[in-house]
MIVO-22014 format. One record per residue (C-alpha): x, y, z. Coordinates in pm, whole numbers, padded with zeros to 5 digits, always signed. Layout:
XYZ
...
This chain:
-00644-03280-01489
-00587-02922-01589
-00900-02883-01736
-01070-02880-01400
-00863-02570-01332
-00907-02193-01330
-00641-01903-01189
-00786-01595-01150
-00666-01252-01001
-00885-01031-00867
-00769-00682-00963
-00908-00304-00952
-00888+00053-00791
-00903+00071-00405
-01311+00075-00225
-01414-00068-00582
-01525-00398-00419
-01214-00663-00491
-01233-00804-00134
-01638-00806-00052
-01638-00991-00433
-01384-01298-00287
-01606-01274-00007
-01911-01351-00195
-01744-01623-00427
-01625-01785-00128
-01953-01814-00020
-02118-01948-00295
-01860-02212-00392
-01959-02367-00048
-01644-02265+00190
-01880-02241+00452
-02079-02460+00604
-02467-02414+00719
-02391-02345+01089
-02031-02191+01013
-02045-01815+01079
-01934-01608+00782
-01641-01366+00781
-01654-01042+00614
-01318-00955+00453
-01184-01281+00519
-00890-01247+00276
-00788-00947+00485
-00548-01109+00768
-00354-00876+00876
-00407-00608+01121
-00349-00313+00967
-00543-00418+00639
-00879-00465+00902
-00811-00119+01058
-00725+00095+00688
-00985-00118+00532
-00780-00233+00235
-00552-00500+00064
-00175-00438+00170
-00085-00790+00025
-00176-01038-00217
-00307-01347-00068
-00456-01712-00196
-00758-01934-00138
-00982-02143-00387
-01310-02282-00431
-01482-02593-00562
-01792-02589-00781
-01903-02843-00968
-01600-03003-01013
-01358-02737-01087
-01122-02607-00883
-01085-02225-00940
-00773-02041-00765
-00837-01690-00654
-00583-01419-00571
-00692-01121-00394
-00449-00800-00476
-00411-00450-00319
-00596-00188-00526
-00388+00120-00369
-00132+00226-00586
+00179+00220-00355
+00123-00168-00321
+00095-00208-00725
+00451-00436-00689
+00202-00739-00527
-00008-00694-00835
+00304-00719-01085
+00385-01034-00942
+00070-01208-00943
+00067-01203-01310
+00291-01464-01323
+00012-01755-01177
-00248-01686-01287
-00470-01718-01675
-00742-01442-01628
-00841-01145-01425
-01152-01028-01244
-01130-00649-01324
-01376-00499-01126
-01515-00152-01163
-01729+00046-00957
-02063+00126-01140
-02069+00508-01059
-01678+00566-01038
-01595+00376-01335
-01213+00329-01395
-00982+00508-01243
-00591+00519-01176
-00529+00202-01055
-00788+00044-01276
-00568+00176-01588
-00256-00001-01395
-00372-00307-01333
-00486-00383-01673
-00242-00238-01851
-00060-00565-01637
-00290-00786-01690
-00327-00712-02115
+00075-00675-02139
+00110-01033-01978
-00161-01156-02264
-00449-01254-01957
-00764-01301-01987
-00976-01002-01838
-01396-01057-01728
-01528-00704-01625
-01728-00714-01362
-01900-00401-01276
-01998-00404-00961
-02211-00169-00681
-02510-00092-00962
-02753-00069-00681
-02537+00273-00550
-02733+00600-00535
-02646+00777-00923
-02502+00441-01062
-02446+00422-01441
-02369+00057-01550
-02427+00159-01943
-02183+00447-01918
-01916+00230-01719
-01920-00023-01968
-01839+00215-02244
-01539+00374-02070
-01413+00050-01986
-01391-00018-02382
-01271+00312-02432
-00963+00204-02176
-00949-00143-02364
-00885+00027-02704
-00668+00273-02529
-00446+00025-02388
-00431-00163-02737
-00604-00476-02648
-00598-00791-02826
-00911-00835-03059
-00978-01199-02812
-00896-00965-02463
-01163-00671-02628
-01416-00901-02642
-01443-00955-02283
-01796-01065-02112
-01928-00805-01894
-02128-00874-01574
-02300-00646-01345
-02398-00624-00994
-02366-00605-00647
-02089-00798-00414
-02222-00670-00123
-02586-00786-00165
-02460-01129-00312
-02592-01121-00731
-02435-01127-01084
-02619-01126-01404
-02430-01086-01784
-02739-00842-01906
-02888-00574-01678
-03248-00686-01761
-03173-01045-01599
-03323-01189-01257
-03099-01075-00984
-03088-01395-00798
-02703-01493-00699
-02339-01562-00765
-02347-01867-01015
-02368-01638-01345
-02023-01547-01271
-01908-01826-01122
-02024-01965-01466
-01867-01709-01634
-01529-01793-01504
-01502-02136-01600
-01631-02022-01990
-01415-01794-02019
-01083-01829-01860
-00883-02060-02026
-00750-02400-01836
-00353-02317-01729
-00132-02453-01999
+00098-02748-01797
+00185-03045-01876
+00190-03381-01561
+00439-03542-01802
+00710-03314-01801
+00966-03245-01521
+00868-03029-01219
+00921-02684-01229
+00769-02391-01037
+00831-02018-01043
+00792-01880-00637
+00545-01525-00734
+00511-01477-00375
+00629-01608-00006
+00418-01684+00313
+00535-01801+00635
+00444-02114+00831
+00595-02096+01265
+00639-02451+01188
+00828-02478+00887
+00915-02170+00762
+00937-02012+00413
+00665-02109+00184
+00742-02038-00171
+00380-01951-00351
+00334-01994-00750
+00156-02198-01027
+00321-02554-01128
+00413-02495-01489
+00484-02842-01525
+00534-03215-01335
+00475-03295-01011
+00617-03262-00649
+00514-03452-00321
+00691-03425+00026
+01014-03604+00048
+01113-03505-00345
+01486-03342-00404
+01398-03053-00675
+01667-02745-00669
+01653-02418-00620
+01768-02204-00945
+01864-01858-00751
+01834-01532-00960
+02226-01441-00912
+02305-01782-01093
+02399-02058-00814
+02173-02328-00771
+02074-02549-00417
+01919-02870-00390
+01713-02944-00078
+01386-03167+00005
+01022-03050-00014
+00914-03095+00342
+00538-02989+00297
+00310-02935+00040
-00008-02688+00082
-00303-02590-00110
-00516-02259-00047
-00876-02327+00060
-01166-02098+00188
-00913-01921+00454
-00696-02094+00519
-00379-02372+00389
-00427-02728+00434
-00135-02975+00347
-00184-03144+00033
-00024-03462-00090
+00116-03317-00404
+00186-03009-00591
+00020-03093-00958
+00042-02928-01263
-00175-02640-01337
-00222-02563-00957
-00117-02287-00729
+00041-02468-00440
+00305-02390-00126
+00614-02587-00108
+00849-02567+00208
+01181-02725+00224
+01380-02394+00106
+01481-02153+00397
+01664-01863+00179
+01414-01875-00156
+01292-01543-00244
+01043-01440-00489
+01141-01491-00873
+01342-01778-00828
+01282-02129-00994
+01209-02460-00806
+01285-02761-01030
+01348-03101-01063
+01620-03091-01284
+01973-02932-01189
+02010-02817-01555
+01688-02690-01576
+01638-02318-01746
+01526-02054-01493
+01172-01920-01516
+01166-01538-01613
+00971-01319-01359
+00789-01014-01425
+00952-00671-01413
+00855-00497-01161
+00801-00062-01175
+01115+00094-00991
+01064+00279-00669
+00994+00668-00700
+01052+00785-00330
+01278+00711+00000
+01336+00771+00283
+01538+00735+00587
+01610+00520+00879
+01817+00560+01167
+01810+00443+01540
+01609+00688+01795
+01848+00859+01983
+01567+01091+02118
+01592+01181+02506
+01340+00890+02565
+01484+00664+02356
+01430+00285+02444
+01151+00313+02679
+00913+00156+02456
+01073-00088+02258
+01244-00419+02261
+01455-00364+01919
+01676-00031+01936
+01964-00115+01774
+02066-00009+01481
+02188-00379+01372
+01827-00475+01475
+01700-00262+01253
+01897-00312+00933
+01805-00700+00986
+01467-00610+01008
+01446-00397+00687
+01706-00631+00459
+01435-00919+00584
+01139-00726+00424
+01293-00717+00113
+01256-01110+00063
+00874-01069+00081
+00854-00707-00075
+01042-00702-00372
+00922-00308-00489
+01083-00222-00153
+01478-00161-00208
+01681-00080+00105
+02008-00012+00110
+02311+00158+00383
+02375+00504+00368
+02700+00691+00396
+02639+00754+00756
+02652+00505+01048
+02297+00368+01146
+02126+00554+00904
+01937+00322+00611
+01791+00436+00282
+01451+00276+00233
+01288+00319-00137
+00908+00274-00233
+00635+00344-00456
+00471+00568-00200
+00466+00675+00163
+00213+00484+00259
+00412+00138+00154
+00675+00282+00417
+00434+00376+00630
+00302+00076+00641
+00654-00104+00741
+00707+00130+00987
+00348+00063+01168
+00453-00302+01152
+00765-00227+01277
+00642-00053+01553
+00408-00308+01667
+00674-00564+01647
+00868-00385+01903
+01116-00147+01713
+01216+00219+01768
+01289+00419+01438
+01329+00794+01366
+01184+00834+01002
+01285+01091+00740
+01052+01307+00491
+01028+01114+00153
+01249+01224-00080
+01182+01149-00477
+01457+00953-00653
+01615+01152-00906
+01786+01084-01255
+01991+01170-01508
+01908+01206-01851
+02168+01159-02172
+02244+01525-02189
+02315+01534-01792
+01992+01731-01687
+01823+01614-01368
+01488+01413-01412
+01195+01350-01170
+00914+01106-01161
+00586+01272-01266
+00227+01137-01226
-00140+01205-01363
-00370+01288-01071
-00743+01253-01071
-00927+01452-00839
-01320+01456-00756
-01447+01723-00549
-01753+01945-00476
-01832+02232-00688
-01737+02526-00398
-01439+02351-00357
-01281+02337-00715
-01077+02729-00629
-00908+02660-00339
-00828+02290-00499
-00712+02479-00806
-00498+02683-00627
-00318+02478-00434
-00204+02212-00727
-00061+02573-00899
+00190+02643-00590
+00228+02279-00603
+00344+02310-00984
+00098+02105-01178
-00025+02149-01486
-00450+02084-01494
-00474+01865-01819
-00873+01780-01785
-01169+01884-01571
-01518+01806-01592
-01869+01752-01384
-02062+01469-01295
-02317+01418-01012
-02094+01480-00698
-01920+01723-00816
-01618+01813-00987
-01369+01617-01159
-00982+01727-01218
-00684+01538-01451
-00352+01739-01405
+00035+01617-01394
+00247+01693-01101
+00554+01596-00964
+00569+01296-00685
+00738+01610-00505
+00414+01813-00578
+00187+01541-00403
+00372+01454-00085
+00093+01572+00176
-00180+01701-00087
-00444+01402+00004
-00420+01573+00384
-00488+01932+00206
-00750+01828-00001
-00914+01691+00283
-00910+01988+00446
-00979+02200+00148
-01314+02009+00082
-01451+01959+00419
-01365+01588+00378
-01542+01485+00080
-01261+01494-00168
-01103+01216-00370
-00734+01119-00558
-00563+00871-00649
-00266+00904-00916
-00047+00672-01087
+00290+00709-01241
+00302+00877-01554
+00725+00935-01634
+01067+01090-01591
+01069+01453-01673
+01282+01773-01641
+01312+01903-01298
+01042+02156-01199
+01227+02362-00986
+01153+02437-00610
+00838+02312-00414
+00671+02408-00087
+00468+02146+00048
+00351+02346+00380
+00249+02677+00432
+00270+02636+00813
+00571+02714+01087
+00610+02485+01419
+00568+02528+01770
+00914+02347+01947
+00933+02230+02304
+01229+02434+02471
+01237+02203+02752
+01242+01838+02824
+00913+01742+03096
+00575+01651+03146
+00301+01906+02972
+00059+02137+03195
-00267+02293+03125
-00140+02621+03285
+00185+02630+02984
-00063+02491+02699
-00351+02755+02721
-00147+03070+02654
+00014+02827+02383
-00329+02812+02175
-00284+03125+02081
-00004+03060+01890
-00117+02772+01686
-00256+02424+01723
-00124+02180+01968
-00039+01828+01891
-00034+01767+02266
-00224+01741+02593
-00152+01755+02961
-00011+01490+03092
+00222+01412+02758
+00578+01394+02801
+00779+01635+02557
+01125+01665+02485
+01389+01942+02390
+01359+01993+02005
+01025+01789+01975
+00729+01947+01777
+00422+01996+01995
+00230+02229+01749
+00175+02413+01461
+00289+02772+01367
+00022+02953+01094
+00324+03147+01019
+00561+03004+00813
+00820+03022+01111
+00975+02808+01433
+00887+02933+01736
+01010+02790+02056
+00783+02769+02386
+00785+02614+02704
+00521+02364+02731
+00619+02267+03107
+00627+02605+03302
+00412+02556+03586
+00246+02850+03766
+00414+03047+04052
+00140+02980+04321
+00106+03256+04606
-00247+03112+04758
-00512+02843+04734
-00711+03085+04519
-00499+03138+04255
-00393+02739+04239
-00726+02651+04110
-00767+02943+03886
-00670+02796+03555
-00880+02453+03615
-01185+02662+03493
-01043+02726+03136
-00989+02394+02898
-00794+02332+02599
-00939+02227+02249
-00837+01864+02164
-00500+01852+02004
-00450+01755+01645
-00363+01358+01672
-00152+01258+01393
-00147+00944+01224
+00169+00781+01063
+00105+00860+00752
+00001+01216+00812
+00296+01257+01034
+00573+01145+00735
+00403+01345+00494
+00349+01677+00698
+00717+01683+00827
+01002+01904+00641
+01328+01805+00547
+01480+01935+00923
+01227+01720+01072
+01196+01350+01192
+00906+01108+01287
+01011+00957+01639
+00757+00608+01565
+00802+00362+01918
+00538+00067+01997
+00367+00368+02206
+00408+00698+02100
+00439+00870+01744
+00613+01184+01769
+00776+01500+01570
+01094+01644+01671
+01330+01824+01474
+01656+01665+01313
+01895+01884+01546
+01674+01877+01919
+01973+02176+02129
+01847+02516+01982
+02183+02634+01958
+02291+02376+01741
+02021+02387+01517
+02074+02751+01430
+02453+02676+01354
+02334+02370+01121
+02105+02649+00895
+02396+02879+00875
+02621+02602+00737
+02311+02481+00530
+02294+02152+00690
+01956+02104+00814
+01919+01743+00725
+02209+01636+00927
């Protein structure tokens, strides 16, 4: 029964085509039907995944051609989220490693392989987007090898078929000089060459849970390939916990993954990659089997986090307007709960009441729990990010260092320099292609926090990173991540036009008439690096009708909207993101004047 089965994972760098690619597959394996309407990025469910436009979290589904059933797993190609691609390793027998035909492999493309190689999978290259202006197919290829050989590659995993096209316009072929006609080449090419899943009906049940969904009616779903046996509803198996103790329960539902959706199935066979419910408290790693002295499954280890940050309660002057969860028991719930589903996320109390360390790959991973948070009805004041520091042998403080990559136009490559040297990294590689230029240099996690906003800005939009996590090295001494002072609200109202146009200029605004500001909020930036405090709220001393509608002649540029992520990475270490269902502001740490200057003579700013 095996034989009829394939796992794959679908794996690569972010905007190289992983999603549009299930899309495709799913279509030609015949998930749709004639007059069904297809659904572009159909893997992506969530919300915020539609909006950003990329995977946040691995997810299932399958097809069925010509008798074989082949599993697919779609993972995040952003490097923050590289913890759902760890994890997937454990289900699946081969990966689809695609790679953009001008881009070729980059950060996350080295990550995910190295993954996929170290857990001895079997990797198809598919190079994908060749009919993109300035694509170079031949050249990818090569590189690809060149990353094989570099990430010492089995002889069997170096020989890896290659197949090029486009996902978006629906065509595979192995050699660039074939018809471009449709999907089957590769759908051909998966069943070749990815090996059956080595199981065995015969043998006791035993499943290891890689990954947890949720079902309103029956809870907890624990996700993962059978290694072995069967399972049907209404079977006692146990549940082998990672801190030793072991539960027996029922399995009250089996499901498969289909096209888009999970449909019950009547049992969980071997080979498969099925959902079984019946386990309330089973997190991801543990072992499901049939036998009480069974041996637990090992899971994959999993990269440790390289930033936190802060959580606390908002005890801003509008606190609890917005939101239906505000205290701080809510919120520890709430973040010990993501941890079951998120296992590169580590939370943990602080040593101050209310206050909850929260540690991650990346800011966007938090950023991404706050925006959920906040549309599930919390309040939170967020910190900066902070890197996680160590110890070596010899005493001497460590931080976590990574290799950036950096593409950028030509005019662009002096100011680019120039900021990665206040930002302390050391340019290892640069070179040209046909967009422009091309930069390899190690910095400091530190070093990074708000550069992808600067190089943004720096190139007129049209710049590029990613970066992946290179080590632990010697401290690199102090780093200033913004050049700019803040504008702070003196007074707790309702903004005017008549305060905000003398305002501009001082800076830029983050705020419009009409918003309501708070003592100690941030409503704008300083270009000098100093706080100055204003009055957004003064209204105008009116001694006739004339000189009422004097100011409505003059108007305001548009503020500077921030987004979450920009927000959490622009912010220093005095400062706080106030994120509510409604409103995302900035406000300092200390919001009474007076008390803030007595915290920066004591040195205790992040109080």
């Amino acid at each position: 029964m095996t034989e009829k089965i394939r796992n794959i994972a679908i794996i690569a760098h972010v905007d190289h085509g992983k999603t549009t690619l299930v899309d495709k597959l799913l279509e030609a394996g015949g998930a749709y039907r004639e007059n069904q309407e297809k659904v572009e990025r159909a893997m992506d469910s969530m919300d915020l995944e539609k909006e950003k436009g990329i995977t946040i979290k691995s997810k299932n589904t399958s097809i069925h051609w010509e008798d074989y059933t082949i599993n697919i797993v779609d993972t995040p190609g952003h490097a923050d989220f590289g913890g759902e691609v760890e994890r997937v390793m454990k289900m699946v027998d081969g990966v689809l490693l695609v790679v953009d035909a001008y881009e070729g492999p980059q950060a996350q493309t080295r990550f995910v392989l190295k993954k996929a190689l170290a857990e001895g999978l079997h990797p198809i290259v598919v190079v994908n987007k060749i009919d993109r202006d300035f694509a170079r197919p031949v050249d990818v290829h090569d590189m690809v090898l060149e990353l094989f050989l570099e990430l010492e590659a089995s002889e069997e995993q170096f020989e890896a078929p290659f197949f090029y096209g486009s996902a978006k316009n629906g065509f595979f072929v192995g050699h660039l000089d074939d018809k471009q006609v449709d999907m089957l080449p590769l759908l051909k090419g998966i069943v070749d060459n990815v090996p059956a899943p080595e199981a065995n009906d015969n043998e006791p049940f035993r499943m290891l849970a890689s990954n947890i969904d949720w079902d309103n009616y029956v809870g907890r779903i624990a996700l993962g390939k059978v290694l072995s046996g069967q399972a049907q509803k209404g079977d006692s198996i146990w549940l082998h916990r990672k801190d030793g103790t072991k539960v027996r329960s029922k399995v009250s539902r089996v499901f498969e993954y289909g096209s888009n959706a999970s449909a019950e199935s009547a049992v969980a066979s071997a080979g498969n990659i099925v959902g079984i419910a019946g386990f309330e408290d089973i997190d991801i790693g543990e072992t499901l089997a049939a036998s009480e002295d069974a041996e637990a499954l090992p899971f994959v280890n999993i990269d440790p986090p390289t930033i936190q940050m802060q959580f606390s309660i908002n005890n801003g002057p509008y606190a609890g307007r917005d939101g239906k969860h505000v205290t701080s028991r809510a919120i520890r719930d709430r973040l010990f709960r993501e941890v079951k589903t998120n296992i590169s996320i580590e939370v943990s109390d602080s040593d101050r009441a209310g206050v909850f360390n929260v540690a991650a790959r990346g800011a966007m991973q938090i950023a991404v729990l706050v925006e959920t948070m906040r549309r599930e009805g919390f309040e939170v004041l967020v910190s900066r990010p902070s890197v996680i520091l160590q110890k070596d042998e010899h005493g001497k403080t460590l931080e976590p260092f990574e290799t950036l990559y950096v593409e950028c136009p030509e005019d662009a490559v002096g100011g680019v320099m120039k900021t990665l040297a206040n930002r302390k990294a050391r340019v290892d590689n640069m070179g040209i292609n046909a967009h422009g230029s091309t930069i390899e240099a190690t910095v400091s996690t530190r070093g990074l926090i708000g550069f992808e906003f600067e190089l943004l800005g720096l190139t007129s939009g049209n710049g590029i990173m990613s970066h992946l996590f290179k080590e632990y090295a010697p401290y690199c001494g102090d780093i200033s991540t913004r050049s700019t002072g803040t504008l702070i609200s003196m007074a707790t109202g309702t903004a005017i036009q008549y305060s905000l146009l003398p305002l501009e200029d001082r800076g830029k605004l983050f705020i419009k008439p009409g918003d309501e500001v708070y003592e100690g909020q941030v409503i704008g930036e300083n270009p000098r690096m100093v706080d100055l405090a204003v009055n957004p709220i003064k209204e105008k001393a009116l001694t006739n009708h004339r000189s009422a509608g004097k100011d409505n002649t003059q108007t305001l540029a548009p503020p500077i909207i921030m987004t979450l992520e920009r927000a959490i990475e622009y912010i220093n270490a005095d400062e706080l993101v106030e994120a509510t269902p409604s409103n995302l502001r900035i406000r300092k740490r200390v919001l009474c004047p007076n008390e803030r200057k007595r915290a920066e003579k004591r040195g205790d700013q992040n109080s």
